[in-house]
N, C-alpha and C positions, 0 to 999 in steps of 0.2 A: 655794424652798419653794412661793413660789404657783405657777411652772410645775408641780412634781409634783403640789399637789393639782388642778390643771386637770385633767392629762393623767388622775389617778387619777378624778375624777367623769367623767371622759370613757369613762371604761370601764367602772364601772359603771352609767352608762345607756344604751352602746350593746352591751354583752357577750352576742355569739350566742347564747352557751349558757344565758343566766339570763332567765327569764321572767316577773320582779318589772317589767319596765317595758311589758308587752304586754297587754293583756286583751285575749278574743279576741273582741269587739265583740257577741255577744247571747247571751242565756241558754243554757246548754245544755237538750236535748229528748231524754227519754229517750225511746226506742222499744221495746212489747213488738213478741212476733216474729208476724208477720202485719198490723201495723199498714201503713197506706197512708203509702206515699211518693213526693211530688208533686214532677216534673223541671219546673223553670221554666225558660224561654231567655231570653236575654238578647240584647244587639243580636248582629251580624255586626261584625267588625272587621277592618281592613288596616291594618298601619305603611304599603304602600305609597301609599294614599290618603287616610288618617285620617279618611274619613268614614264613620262607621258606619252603619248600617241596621237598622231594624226586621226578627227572623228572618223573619214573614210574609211580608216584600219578593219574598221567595224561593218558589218552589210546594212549599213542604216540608204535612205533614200538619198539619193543624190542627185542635182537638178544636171540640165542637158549637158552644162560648161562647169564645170570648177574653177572657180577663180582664185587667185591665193594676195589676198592684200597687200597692198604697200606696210612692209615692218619697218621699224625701224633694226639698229644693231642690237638692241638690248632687247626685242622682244623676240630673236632667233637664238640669242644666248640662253633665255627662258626656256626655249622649246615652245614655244605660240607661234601655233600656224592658224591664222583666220582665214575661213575660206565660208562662199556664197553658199546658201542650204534653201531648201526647197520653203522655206516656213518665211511667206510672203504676206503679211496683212495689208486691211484699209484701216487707216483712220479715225479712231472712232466706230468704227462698223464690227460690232458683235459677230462673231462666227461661231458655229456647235456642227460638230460631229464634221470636220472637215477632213475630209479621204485624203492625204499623203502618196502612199503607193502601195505595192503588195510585193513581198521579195519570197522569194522561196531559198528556205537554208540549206547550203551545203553544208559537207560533212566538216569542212575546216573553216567556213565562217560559224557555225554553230560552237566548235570547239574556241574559236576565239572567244564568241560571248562569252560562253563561261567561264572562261580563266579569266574575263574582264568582271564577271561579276563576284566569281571569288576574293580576288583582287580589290572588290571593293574599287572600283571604276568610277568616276563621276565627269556625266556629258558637262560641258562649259559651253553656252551661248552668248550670243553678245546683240544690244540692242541700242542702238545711239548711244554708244561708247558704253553702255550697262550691263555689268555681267548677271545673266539670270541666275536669281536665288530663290533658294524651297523655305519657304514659311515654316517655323517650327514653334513648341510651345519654348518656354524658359524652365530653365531645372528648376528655378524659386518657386515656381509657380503664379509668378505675375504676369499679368496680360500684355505687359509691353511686348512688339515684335522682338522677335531673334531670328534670322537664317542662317543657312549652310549656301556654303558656294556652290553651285552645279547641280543638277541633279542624280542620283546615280543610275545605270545602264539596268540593274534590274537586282533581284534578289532571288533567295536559296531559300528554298522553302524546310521544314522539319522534318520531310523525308528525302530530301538530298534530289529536289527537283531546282529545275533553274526556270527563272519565268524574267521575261523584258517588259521593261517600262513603255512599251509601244502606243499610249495615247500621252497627251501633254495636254494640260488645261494652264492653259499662259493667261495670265493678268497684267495688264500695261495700264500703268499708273500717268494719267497727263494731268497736269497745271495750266488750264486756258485763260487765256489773258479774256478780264473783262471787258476791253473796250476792243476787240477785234473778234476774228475767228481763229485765232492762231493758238496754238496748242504746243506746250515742251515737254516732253517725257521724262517722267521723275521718279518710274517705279517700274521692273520686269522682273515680276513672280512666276515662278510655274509647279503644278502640284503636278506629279508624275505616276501613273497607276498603270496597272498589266490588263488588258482584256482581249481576250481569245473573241475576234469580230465574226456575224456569223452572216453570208450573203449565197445567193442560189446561183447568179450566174455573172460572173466576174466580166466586167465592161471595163476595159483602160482607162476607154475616153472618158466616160462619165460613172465610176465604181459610185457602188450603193452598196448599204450596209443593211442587213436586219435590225443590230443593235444599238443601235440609234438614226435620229434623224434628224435633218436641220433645223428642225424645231425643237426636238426633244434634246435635253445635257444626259452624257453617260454616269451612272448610278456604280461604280466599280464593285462595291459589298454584291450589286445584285447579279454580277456576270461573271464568267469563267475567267481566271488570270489566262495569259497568253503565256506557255509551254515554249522553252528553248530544246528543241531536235533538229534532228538532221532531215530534209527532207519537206520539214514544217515550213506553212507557205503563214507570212506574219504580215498582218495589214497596221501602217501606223495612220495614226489616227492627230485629229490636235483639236481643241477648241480657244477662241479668244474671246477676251471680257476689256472692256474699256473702262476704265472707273477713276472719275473725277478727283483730284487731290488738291489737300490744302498747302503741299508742302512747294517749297520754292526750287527753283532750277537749281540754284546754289549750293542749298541743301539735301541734294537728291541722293548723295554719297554717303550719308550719316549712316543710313541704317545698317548701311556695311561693315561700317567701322567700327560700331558699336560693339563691344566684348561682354562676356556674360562675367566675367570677374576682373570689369573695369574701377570696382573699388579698391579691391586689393590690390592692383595695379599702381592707384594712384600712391595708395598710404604704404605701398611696400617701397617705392623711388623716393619719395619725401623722407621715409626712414632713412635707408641708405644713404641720402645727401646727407643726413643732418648727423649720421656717426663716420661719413668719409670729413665734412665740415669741421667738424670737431675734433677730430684727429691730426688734420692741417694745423689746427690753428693751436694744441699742443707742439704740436713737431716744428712749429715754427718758431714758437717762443721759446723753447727750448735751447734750441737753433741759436738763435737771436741773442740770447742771456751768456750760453757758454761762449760761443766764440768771441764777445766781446771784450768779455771778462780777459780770456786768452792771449787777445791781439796789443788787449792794457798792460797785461802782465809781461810780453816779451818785451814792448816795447821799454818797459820801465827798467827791464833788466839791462837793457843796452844802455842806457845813461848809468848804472850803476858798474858796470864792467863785469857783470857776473853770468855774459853768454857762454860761458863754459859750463854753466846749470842747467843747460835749455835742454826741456826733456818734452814728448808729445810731436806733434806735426811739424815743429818748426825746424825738429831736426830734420828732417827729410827732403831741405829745400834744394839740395844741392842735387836732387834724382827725380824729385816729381814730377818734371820737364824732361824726361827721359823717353825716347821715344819707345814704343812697347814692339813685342817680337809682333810678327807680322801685322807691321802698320798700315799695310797697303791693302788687306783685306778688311781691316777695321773702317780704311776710308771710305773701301766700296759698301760696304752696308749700312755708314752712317749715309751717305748718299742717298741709298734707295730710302734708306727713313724718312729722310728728306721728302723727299719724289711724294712717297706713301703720304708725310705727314698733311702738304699742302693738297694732296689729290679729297683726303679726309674732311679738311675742313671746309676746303671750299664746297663739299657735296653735301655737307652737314649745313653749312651756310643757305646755301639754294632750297633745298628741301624741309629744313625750318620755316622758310621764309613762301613754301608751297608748289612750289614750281616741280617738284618731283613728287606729285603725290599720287596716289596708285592709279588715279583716274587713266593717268599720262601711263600708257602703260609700256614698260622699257627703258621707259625714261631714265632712271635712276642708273640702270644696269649700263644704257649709253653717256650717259654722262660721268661714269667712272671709269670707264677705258679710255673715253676720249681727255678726262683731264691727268689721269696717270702719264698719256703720253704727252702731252704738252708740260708737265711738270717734271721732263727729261733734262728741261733748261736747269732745274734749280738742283739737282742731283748730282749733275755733270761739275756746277759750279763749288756746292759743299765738301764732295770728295777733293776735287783738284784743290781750294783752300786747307783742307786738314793736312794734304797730301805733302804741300810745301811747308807747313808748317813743322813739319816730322824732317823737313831737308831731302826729298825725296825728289829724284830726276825725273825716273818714267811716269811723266802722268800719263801717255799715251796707252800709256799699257793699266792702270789704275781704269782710265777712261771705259778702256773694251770694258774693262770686269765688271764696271757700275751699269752699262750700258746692258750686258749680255747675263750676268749670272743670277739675280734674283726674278726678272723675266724669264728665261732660257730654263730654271728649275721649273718653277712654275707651269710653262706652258709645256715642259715636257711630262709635268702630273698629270695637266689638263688633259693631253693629248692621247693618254694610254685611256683614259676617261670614257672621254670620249669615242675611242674604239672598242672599249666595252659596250656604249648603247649602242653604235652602230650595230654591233654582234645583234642588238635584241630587237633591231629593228624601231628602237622609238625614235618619234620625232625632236625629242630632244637632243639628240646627235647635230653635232655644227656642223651643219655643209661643207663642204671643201670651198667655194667660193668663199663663204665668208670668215671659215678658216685663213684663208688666203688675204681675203683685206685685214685681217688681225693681226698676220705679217706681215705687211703693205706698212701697217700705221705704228707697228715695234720699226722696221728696218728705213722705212723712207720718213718719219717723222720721228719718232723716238730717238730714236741714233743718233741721227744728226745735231738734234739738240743740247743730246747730252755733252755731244763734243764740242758746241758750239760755249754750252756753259762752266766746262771744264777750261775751254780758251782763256774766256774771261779771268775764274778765278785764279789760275796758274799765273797771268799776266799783273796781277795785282801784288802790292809787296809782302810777303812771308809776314804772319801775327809773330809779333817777336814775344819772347818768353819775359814774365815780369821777373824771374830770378836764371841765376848764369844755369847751366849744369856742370857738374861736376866730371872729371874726365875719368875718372874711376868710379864703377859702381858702388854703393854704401852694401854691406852685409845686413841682410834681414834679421831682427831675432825671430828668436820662436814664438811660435803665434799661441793664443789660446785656445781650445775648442770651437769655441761661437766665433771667434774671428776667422776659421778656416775658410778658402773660398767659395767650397760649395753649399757650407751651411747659409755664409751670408747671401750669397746670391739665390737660394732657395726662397728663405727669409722675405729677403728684397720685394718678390713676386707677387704673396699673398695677399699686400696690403692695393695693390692697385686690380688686381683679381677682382679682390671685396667692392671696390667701387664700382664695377661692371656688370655684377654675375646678374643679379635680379635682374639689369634691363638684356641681358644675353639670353634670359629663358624665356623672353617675349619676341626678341629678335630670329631665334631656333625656331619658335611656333611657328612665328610668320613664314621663317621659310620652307619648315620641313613639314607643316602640319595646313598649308594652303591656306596662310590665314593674311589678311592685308595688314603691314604695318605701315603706323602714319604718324607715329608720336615723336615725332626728329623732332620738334621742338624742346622734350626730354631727352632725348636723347643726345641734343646738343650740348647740355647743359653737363649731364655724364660723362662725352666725352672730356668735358673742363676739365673736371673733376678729375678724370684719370690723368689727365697731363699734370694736373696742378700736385698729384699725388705720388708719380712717375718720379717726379724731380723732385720732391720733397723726401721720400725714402732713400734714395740716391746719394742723397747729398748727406743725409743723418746715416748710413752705411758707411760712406767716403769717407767722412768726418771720425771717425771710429778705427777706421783697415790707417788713416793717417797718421792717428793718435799713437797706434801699435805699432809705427814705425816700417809700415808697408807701405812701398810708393806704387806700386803697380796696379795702379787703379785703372786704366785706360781700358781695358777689355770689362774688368769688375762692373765698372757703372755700366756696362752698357748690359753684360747678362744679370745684372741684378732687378731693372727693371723689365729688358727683355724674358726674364724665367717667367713672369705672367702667364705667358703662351702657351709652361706647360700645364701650367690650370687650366685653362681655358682647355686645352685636349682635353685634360684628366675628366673637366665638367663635361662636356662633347660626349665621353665613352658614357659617365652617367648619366645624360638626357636619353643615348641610343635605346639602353639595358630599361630603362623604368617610363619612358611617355612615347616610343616610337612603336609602333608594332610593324617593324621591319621584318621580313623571313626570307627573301631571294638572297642569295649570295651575292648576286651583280647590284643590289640594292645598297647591301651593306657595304660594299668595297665601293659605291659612289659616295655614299656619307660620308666614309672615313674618308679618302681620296680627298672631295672640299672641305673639310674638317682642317685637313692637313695641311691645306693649302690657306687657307682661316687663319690659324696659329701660327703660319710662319712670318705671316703679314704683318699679325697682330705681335710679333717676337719683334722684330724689325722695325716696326712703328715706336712699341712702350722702350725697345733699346735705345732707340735714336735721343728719344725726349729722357734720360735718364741720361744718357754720355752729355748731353749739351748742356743739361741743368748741372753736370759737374765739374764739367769743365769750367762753366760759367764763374762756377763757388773756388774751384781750384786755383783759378788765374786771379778773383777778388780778394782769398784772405794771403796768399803770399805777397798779391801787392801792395797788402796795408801792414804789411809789418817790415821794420827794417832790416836790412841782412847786409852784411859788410862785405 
């Protein structure tokens, strides 16, 4: 029963077709017919190099002013700079062969095209929140729509010529309400072509073209592509089309989202639940059967006087509660797990439930620094509780390390990163101001909180031990192979890996291949899964290193589920070598760079939820068995 209602809320929060868990991130905006409508650009992007660019980078037309929009925090994390572009329509009102401007190439904006079009470069526009997409066929060969995001800057011809995309034929898709004049925009297409413009005497004010005219649409097959040189004077051009749609405001995002291998998507996550399901619900009964068996049989032995036979975990009671060599580093990272775990769920919460869907764009990226640092409170409070629990005085000093050292590693990755794009000049380099409010909201909110909730927990009474300890350590025997700690904690890793990886090669896409992901509804359900699996392997390792009469489980649980993280790298290096086509050096040293900073998260999150589901089971079967 609980597997089917799993699987059933699992479908209806990720279900294609139903649009109760999507909201399409801002008001809609009706439009009468003649109203202005303003093309915004967005950076330049390549999977090939992942460093994006401001569109100005480039000698494209630029109107009198440049504006640079209201961002929020998460869309300068991006690298999205939206700034005002000359590509100004009316409403409704058709336009053909509409003259742009005339730029003549220098020798280093020419040279930039081309390393933008090697680079495999693609312009990003934006139109009442809708990022412009190029119509493509489907590899099946069905007529359903497919697009690519953006368009690109221009292409290489077979003998090692460069040629720019310089006219744009945009399509704006509206939904007009029947009972008014009012009009919502629910589609911006643009097919993108090269043509070399040809005119006799160049007017500013009013340019004219031979190659078309206001009447006539451009034929690309019948005109010369437009040649990237130095020197070359390039006219951009644009025409617009207004075409009626049956599709709703609501649904205007779909076409985005849609994947060309959204079947396998679906029946590849269904599989994976239903063999991570099944292996729970082994490992539980398992679970379940021996340790009862166990807890009957010590006790039984105590009414007959024969605990001088006790052989298995039960000997080990008198060290289990033992506190482990450096307990004060274990508190700080079970901390930051903390911090991580609740920053996770409540983002998985929200974005399930639609509010962070790509529409909103930023959104997601602002809403996870912002609850990381608010969830400084509960970080502060789990280390200072472990801390005292261990009998330990300096929280103060526990406090700084939970407070500084899993941010302070982090942002020092970030920050060398980061002066790598600087080096390259792209716009995805974080500004120093908002560099600066990143440590505005670690130092004047983060901090504070953390010490606020370490107050608490330290003021509250020590979890006392369900068994004494003993004042002399007990001698370990000798372990067998498979019980050594690096096999088991290797071990530990795989099984909660397995639950993740299928939806990890969709989440890579999305991020390193410019693709929108939006399926947190499954993804929610995933993450369960790996928490419910985290602490299930944990505790059946535990239950084993106890039996062998090894009490030193405290750091165990925590790298048993934490080793995850190095699969997840291990997978990271194989996604780079076989689906990336990375080749700049500063490209590959950003991958890895967030890669690394991915997996340490991802260490620190599956550790935390592996030490507390043990500790959980650790403090339940010593307290149900008697001990004299």
């Amino acid at each position: 029963m609980a597997i089917a209602a799993l699987l059933l809320l699992s479908c209806l929060l990720v279900s294609p077709t139903s649009h109760a868990f999507y909201l399409p991130g801002v008001a809609p905006r009706d439009f009468q017919k003649d109203d202005e409508l303003q093309v915004k650009v967005n950076k330049l992007s390549s999977t090939k190099t992942q460093l994006p660019y401001d569109f100005y980078f480039l000698d494209y037309c630029k109107p009198s002013k440049i504006m640079n929009n209201a961002e929020n925090l998460g869309e300068v994390l991006r690298g999205d700079r939206i700034e005002n572009s000359i590509y100004v329509f009316k409403m409704r009102r058709d336009e053909t062969c509409k003259v742009s401007c005339r730029t003549k190439l220098t020798a280093e904006s020419a040279k930039n095209f081309k390393e933008k079009i090697d680079d495999e470069y693609r312009v990003n526009m934006i139109l009442d929140n809708l990022p412009v997409a190029v119509p493509r066929l489907r590899r099946d060969g069905s007529q359903a729509p497919t697009y690519e995001h953006g368009f690109r800057v221009g292409y290489k011809s077979k003998d090692d010529k460069y040629y720019i995309n310089n006219h744009l034929s945009f399509r704006v898709m509206y939904h007009k309400d029947p009972e008014s004049e009012d009009s919502r925009i629910v589609g911006f297409e643009v097919i993108p072509s090269s043509i070399k413009h040809e005119y006799t005497d160049w007017d500013e004010k009013n340019p004219k073209v031979h190659t078309c005219t206001p009447s006539t649409k451009i034929t690309p097959s019948s005109n010369t592509p437009q040649e990237v040189a130095a020197d070359a004077y390039i006219v951009f051009s644009y025409d617009v089309t207004f075409q009626s749609s049956e599709i709703k405001w609501a649904s205007r995002w779909d076409t985005y989202l849609l994947m060309n291998d959204d079947q396998i998507h679906w029946f590849s996550i269904i599989n994976s639940l239903m063999i991570v399901l099944f292996l729970s619900g082994m490992v539980a009964m398992i679970m379940m059967r021996t340790l009862y068996r166990d807890i009957a049989n010590y006790n039984q032995l105590e009414t007959q006087d024969e605990a001088q036979e006790e052989t298995g975990w039960k000997l080990v009671h008198g060290d289990v509660f033992r506190p482990p060599s450096n307990s004060g580093l274990l508190c700080v990272y079970v901390g930051t797990g903390v911090q991580f775990l609740g920053m996770t769920l409540v983002t998985m919460i929200f974005a399930s439930l639609g509010f962070l869907s790509p529409s909103n764009r930023g959104g997601l990226m602002t809403a996870m620094v912002l609850l990381w640092v608010f969830m400084g409170l509960f970080a502060g409070y789990s280390s200072a509780r472990l801390y005292k629990m261990f009998k330990g005085a300096e929280w103060k000093k526990i406090t700084l390390k939970t407070a500084f050292m899993f941010p302070g590693i982090v942002f020092g990755i970030f920050f060398m990163l980061n002066a790598l794009i600087w080096g390259e000049k792209s716009s995805g380099a974080v500004p120093f101001g908002t560099m600066f409010a990143l440590v505005f909201l670690w130092f004047g909110i983060s901090v504070p909180l953390v010490f606020v909730g370490s107050y608490l927990g330290f003021k509250k009474p020590a979890i006392e031990d369900p068994v004494r300890t003993n004042k002399i350590p007990r001698q370990i025997p000798a372990l067998a192979w498979y019980m050594q700690p690096a096999f088991s904690v290797l071990v530990g890793g795989i099984l909660p890996f397995g639950a993740v990886f299928i939806e990890l090669f969709f989440i890579l896409t999305s991020i390193w291949l410019n693709q929108f992901y939006y399926i947190f509804g499954f993804l929610f359900i995933v993450f369960v899964i790996l928490i419910v699996t985290c602490a299930e392997i944990t505790v059946v390792l535990c239950y084993f290193q106890l039996c062998s009469e090894d009490y030193h489980w405290w750091w165990r649980a925590y790298l048993t589920a934490g080793s995850s993280a190095l699969y997840l790298f291990a997978y990271s290096v194989f996604y780079f070598f076989t689906k990336l086509e990375i080749t700049k050096v500063v490209s590959g040293i950003l991958y890895f760079g967030y890669m690394l900073i991915t997996s340490y998260a991802f260490f620190v999150l599956t550790g935390t939820i592996g030490f507390y589901a043990c500790l959980w089971f650790v403090r339940k079967i010593y307290s149900s068995v008697k001990i004299d």
